[in-house]
C-alpha positions in Angstrom: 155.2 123.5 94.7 152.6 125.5 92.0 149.4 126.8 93.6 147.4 124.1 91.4 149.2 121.7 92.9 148.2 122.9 96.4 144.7 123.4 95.4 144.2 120.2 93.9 145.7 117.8 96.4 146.1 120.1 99.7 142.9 121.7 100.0 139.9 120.0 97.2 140.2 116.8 99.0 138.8 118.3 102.5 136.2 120.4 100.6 134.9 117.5 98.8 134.9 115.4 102.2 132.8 118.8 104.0 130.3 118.6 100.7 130.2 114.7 101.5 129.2 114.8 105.3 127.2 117.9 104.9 125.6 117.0 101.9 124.8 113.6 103.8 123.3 115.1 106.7 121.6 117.5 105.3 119.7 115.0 102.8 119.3 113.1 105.7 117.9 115.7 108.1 115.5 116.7 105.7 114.5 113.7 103.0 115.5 111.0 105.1 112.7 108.7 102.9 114.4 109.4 99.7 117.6 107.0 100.7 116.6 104.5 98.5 118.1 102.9 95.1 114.9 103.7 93.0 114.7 100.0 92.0 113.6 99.7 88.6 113.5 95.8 89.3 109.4 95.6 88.1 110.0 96.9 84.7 113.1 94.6 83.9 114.6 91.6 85.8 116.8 89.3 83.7 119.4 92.1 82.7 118.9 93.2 86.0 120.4 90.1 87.7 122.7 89.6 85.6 124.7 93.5 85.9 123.4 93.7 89.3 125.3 91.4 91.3 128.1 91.4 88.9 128.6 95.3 89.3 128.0 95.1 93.3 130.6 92.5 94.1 132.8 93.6 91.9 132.5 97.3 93.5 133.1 95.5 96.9 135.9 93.8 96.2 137.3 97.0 94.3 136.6 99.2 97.4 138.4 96.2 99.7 141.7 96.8 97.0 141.2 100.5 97.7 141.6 100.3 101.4 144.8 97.6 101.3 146.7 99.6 98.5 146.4 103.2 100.4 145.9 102.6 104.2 148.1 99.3 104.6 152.2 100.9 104.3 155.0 98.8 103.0 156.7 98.7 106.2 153.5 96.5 107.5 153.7 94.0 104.8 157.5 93.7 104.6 156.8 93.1 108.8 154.9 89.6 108.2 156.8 88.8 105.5 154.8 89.6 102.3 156.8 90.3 99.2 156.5 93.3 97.4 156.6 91.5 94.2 154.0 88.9 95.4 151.7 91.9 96.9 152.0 93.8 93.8 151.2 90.7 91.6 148.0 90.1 94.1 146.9 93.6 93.3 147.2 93.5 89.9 145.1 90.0 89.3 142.3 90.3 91.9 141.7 94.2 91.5 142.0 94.0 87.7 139.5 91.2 88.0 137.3 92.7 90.3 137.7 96.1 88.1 136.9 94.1 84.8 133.8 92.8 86.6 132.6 95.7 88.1 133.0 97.7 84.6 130.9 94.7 82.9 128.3 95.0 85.5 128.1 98.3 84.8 127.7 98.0 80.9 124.7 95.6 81.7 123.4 97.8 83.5 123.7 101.0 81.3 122.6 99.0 78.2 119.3 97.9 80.5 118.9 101.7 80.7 119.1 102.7 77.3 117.2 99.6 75.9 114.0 99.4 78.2 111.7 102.1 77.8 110.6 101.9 81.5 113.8 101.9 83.1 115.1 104.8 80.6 112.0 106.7 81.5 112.7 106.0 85.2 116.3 107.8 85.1 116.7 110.7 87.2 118.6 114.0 86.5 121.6 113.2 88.8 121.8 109.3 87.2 122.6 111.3 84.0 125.9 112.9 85.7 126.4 109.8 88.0 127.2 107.2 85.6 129.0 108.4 83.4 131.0 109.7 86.3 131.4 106.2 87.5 132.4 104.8 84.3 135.0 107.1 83.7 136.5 106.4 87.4 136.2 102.8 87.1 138.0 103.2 83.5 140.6 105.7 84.8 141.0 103.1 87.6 141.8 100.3 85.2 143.6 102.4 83.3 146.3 103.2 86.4 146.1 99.1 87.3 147.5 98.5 83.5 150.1 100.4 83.9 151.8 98.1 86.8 152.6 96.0 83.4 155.0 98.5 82.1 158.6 97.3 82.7 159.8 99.9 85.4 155.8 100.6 87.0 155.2 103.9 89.0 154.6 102.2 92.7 151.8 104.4 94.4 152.3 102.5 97.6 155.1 105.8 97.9 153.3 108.0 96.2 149.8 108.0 95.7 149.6 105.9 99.1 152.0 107.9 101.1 149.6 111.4 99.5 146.5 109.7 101.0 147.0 108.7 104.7 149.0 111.9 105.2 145.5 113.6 104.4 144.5 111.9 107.0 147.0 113.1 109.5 145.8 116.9 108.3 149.4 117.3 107.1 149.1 116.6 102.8 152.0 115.8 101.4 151.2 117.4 98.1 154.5 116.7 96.5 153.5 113.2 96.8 150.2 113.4 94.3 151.8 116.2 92.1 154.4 113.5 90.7 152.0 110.5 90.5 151.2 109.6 86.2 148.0 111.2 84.8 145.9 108.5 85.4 146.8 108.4 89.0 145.4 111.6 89.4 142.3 111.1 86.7 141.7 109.1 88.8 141.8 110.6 92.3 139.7 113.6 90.6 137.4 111.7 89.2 136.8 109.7 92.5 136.2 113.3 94.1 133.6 114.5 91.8 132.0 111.3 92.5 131.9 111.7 96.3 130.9 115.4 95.9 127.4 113.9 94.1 127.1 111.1 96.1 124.6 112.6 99.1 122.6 114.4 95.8 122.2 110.8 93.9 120.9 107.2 94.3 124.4 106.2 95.1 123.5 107.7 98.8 121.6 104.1 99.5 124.9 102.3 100.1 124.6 104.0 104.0 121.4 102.0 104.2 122.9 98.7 104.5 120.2 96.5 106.5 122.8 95.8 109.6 119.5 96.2 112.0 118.0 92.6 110.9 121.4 90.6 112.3 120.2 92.2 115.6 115.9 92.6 115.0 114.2 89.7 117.3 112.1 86.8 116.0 108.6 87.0 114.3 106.6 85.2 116.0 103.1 84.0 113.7 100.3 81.8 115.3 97.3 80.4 113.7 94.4 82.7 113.6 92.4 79.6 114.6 94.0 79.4 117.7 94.2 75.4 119.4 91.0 74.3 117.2 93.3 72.7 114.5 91.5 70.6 112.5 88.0 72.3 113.4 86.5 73.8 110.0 86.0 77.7 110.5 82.5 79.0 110.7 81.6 81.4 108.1 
């Protein structure tokens, strides 16, 4: 196995997890308030809920794809009797669905940035690196789902799969990534980059999910007339 090889899928995938956590904590420690999307909902709203939605759910969905295809093995499927051929088949409609849906999102969205002078004027420094980033890992991402239609497909459940939970074991199986096609490991690199920008960017909001209101206690209002209902206020 080449150096590159080692470097790229050995040892870049923990330093762009130590950029991630440290980045995070840092931002956090010290700009705590800025964890916020930047909405840009005031100076447009119809595109807005159009590629908003359609670019978040479609994201979700992706990410739920993500975390079937590389932490679920074969052996568990095969163990409660799912096909390959029906699990790859699953994969290849919903995630390129979801992918297709996420990427049109994302066009809304983009073309609601260039096209409205407000929101173009509202775009930060690190949105210019961040989405086009994220358009070329959703594309490189599509790219690697097409290519499940080729008559003999590459099956990253023993490659790319196999490459990803041994990271988490601390023991990479570089080998693994090394032999995965191009767009494979586009997108893999691509996906990196992303999650090294992701404390330094808007994208940083998605730790803020609102879990606390499922928990927060009742608001309780009463009338500032107290039990006089009915009685016309004095002035």
């Amino acid at each position: 196995m080449n150096h590159l090889s080692v470097a790229l899928w050995g040892v870049l995938p923990y330093l762009t997890l130590a950029v991630l956590v440290a980045g995070t904590a840092w931002r956090y420690r010290y700009d705590r308030f800025s964890f916020t999307t930047r909405s840009s909902q005031l100076y447009e709203n119809r595109l807005l809920r159009i590629g908003g939605p359609l670019f978040h759910y479609g994201l979700f969905l992706v990410a739920g794809g993500h975390v079937m295809g590389l932490l679920v093995p074969e052996s568990l499927t095969e163990r409660v009797h799912v096909q390959e051929w029906l699990y790859h088949a699953n994969a290849l409609v919903v995630g390129g669905t979801a992918g297709l849906g996420t990427v049109a999102g994302l066009a809304v969205l983009l073309y609601r940035r260039l096209r409205v002078p407000a929101v173009r004027a509202a775009t930060s420094r690190s949105d210019r690196l961040v989405y086009p980033l994220l358009t070329c890992v959703l594309l490189a991402g599509l790219t690697a789902t097409a290519t499940t239609l080729q008559p003999h497909p590459y099956d990253y459940r023993r490659g790319v799969s196999v490459w990803f939970r041994s990271l988490l074991t601390l023991d990479p199986d570089v080998s693994a990534m090394a032999h995965a096609p191009l767009a494979y490991q586009a997108h893999a690199l691509l996906a990196m980059a992303l999650l090294v920008l992701f404390p330094f960017s808007r994208l940083v909001h998605a730790l803020t999910a609102p879990l606390g209101y499922l928990a927060r206690p009742y608001i309780v209002y009463r009338s500032r007339g107290g039990a006089r209902t009915g009685t016309p206020a004095r002035r």
